[in-house]
N, C-alpha and C positions, 0 to 999 in steps of 0.2 A: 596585769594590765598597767600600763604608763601613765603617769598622772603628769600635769603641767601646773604649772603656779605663773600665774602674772599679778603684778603688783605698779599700780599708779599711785607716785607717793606725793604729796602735796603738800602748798605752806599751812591748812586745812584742816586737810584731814587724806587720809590714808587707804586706798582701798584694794582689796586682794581676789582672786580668784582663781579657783581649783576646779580642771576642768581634764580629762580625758579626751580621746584623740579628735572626738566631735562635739561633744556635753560639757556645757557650765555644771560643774559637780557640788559645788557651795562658795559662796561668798562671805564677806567679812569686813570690817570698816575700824579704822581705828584714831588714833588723834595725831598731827602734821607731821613729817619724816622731812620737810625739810632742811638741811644741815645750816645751810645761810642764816635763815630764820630761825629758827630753831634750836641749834647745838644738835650736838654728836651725839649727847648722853639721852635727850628727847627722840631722836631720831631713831637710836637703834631700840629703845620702849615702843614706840608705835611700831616700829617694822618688824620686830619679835613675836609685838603682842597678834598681830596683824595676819602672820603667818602662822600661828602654833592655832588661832581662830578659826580660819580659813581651811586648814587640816583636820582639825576635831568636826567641823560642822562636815566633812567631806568622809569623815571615819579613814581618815589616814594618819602616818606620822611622817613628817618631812624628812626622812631620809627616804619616803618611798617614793617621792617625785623626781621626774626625769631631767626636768630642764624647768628654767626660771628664767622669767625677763621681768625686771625692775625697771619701769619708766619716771623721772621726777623731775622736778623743778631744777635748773640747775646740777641735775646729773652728767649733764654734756660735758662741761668738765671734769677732764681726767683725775683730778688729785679728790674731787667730790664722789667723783662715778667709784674711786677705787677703797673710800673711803665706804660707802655704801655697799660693794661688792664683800668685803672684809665684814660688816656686820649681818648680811644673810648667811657669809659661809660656817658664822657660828652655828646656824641650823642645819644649813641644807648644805649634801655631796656632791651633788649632781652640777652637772655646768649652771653658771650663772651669766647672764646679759643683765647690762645698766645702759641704758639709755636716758636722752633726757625726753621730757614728757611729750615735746613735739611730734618723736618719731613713734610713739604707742600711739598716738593720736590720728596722726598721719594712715598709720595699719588701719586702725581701728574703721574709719571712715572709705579708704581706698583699696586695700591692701596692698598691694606692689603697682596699682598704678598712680595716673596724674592726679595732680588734687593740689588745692588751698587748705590748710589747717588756719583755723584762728584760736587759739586758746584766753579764756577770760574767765579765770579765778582768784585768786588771792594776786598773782600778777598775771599779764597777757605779754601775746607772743605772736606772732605769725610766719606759716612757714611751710612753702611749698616745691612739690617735686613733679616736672614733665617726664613727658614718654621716655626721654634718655637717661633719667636718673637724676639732672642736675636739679640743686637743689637751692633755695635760696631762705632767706630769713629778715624780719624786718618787727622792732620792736624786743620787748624783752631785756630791758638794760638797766631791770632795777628800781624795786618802790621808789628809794629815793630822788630818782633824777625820770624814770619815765614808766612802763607797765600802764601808759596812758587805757583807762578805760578799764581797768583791772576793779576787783572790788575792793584793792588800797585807794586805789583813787579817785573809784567811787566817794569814799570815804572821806578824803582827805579836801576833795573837790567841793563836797556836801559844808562841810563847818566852815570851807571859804566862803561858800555862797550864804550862807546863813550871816555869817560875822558882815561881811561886802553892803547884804541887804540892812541891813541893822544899824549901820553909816547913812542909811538912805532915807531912815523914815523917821518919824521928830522923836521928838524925846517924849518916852513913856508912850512909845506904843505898843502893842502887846508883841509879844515873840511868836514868831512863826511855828507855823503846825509842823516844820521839819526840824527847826532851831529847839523844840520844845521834845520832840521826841529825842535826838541830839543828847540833850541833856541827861533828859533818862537815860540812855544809854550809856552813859561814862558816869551817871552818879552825880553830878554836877547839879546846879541848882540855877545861873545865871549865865549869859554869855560869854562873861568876862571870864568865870571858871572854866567855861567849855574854852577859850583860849588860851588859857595858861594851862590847860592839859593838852591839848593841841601843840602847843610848843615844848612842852617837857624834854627832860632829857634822861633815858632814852626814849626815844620817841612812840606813843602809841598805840594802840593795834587799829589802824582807820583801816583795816578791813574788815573785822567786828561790826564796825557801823551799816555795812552793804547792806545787811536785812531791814535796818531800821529805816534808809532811804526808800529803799521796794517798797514796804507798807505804807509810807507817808502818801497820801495822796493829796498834793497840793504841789503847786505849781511852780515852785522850789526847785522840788523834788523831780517832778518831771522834767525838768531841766536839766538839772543834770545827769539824768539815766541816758538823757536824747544828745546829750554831748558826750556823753561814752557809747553810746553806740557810732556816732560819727566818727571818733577817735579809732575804734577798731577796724570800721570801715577803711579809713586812710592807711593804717597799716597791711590791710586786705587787697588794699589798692597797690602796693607797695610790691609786695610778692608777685604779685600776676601780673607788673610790670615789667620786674625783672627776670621771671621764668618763659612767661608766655608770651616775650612780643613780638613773637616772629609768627604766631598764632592767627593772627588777623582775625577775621570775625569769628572764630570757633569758640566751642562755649568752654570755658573754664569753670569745673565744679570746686564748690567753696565749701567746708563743715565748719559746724561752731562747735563748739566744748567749753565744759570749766560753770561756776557754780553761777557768774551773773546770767550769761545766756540762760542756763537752765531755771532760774529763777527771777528772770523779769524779761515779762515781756519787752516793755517800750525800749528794752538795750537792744532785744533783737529786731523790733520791728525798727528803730531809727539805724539798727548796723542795715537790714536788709537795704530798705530804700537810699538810705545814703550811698550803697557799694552800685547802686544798680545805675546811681550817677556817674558816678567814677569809675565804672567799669562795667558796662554795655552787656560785654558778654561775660559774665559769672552768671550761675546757675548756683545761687544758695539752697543746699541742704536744708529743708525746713526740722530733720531731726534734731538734736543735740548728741552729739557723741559719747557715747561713754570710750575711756582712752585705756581701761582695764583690759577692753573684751582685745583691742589690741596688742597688749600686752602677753596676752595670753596665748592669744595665736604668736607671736612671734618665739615664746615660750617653745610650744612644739616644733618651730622652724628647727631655736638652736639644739634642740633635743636633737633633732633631726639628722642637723650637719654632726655633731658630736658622733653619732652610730656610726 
């Protein structure tokens, strides 16, 4: 019997699936495979560990899989993609696909047809494909300059607005319910420290913070979950400009994926309402995508071509 392995690897966290010609056969999760983020030497730890997991819990050994498709952050580049492709072939014989996270996503939601991807996890991206195949892409350029709406920027957005608020209110007034969880979060004790860790060099993990913004509930906080979902929105709005605008009033189907969608609501409900301004005819996916089960299927595709 034929076994497939897809693997969605992340700035995150890592996850895999071992699955036969119709069957999810065992899953597996492990710590970021990002190379950007990450290193080389992190990356191939997580995707080893990830894969030898993924095998045991399936009662197989990776040389008995047919075909593999690696989806990741930053895999679409080639000197990244081949850089990754060289650390699965230390396990696995079998053909290998590297892809970057979009196009497992993309499957995962569509499969070979039209569709909007928006991805929002450690960074975001959006990226869509019509009836003819053409394909386009908007956002995705990087913690540090944009991944607007991502849960870095959740993050990084979150200790601006806290520090901005903190300018605004007299002196010795108490610190905010978000400014205060903030704190705990990096260990810090005062604003000022949560700013000189903020500015450090190198620069901080303000994706770590994403959980602590979700649970604050105070009105900080909801601010800025509702300007990252607007932020993805505009990116969403962005693709289904440039793929679908000879579409006129046809509906355009939109998926979310990635750790903020799945984990807060008011990012998804201000992406929904926001997109449905800026774009009339989107039909948002109310699921969340998992971008593995894509991965997986495209697994048996390259098996497929390979025979």
């Amino acid at each position: 019997m034929p076994y497939y392995l897809g693997i969605d690897g992340g700035g995150t966290k890592t996850a895999c699936a071992v699955g036969d010609e119709n069957r999810v056969l065992a899953t597996s999760t492990a710590g970021p495979s990002n190379i950007v983020r990450v290193g080389e030497m992190q990356a191939r730890e997580s995707l080893h560990r990830v894969v030898r997991q993924a095998c045991a819990a399936a009662s197989i050994r990776p040389d008995q899989v047919s075909g593999t498709c690696a989806g990741g952050s930053g895999a679409a580049r080639p000197e990244l993609a081949a850089i990754v492709h060289t650390i699965l072939a230390e396990l696995l014989s079998s053909p290998i696909k590297v892809v970057g996270d979009m196009e497992i996503a993309l499957e995962a939601a569509f499969e070979d047809g039209p569709g909007v991807m928006v991805i929002a996890g450690t960074g975001s991206i959006a990226y869509g494909r019509d009836d003819n195949g053409r394909t386009a892409r908007a956002g995705g350029w990087g913690f540090e300059i944009g991944d607007e709406g991502s849960a870095h920027w959740i993050g990084r957005t979150a200790v601006s607005a806290v520090l901005r608020a903190s300018d605004r209110e007299t002196q010795g007034a108490a610190v905010s319910a978000l400014g205060q969880g903030l704190c705990e979060a990096w260990g810090v004790s005062t604003l000022l420290d949560l700013a000189r860790a903020a500015n450090s060099v190198p620069s901080p993990d303000f994706a770590a913070l994403f959980r602590t913004v979700v649970a604050c509930d105070d009105d900080l906080a909801h601010e800025v979950l509702g300007a990252a979902g607007r932020e993805l929105a505009e990116i969403a709005a962005v693709v289904i400009r440039r793929v679908f605008v000879e579409d006129g009033e046809g509906l355009v189907r939109v998926a979310m994926t990635g750790s903020v969608f799945r984990h807060a609501l008011l990012v998804r409900d201000a992406f929904y309402n926001a997109l449905k301004g800026l774009a009339p005819h989107a039909q948002v996916m109310l699921q969340v995508v998992e971008p593995v089960e894509g991965a997986l299927r495209m697994a048996r595709k390259i098996a497929g071509q390979a025979g």
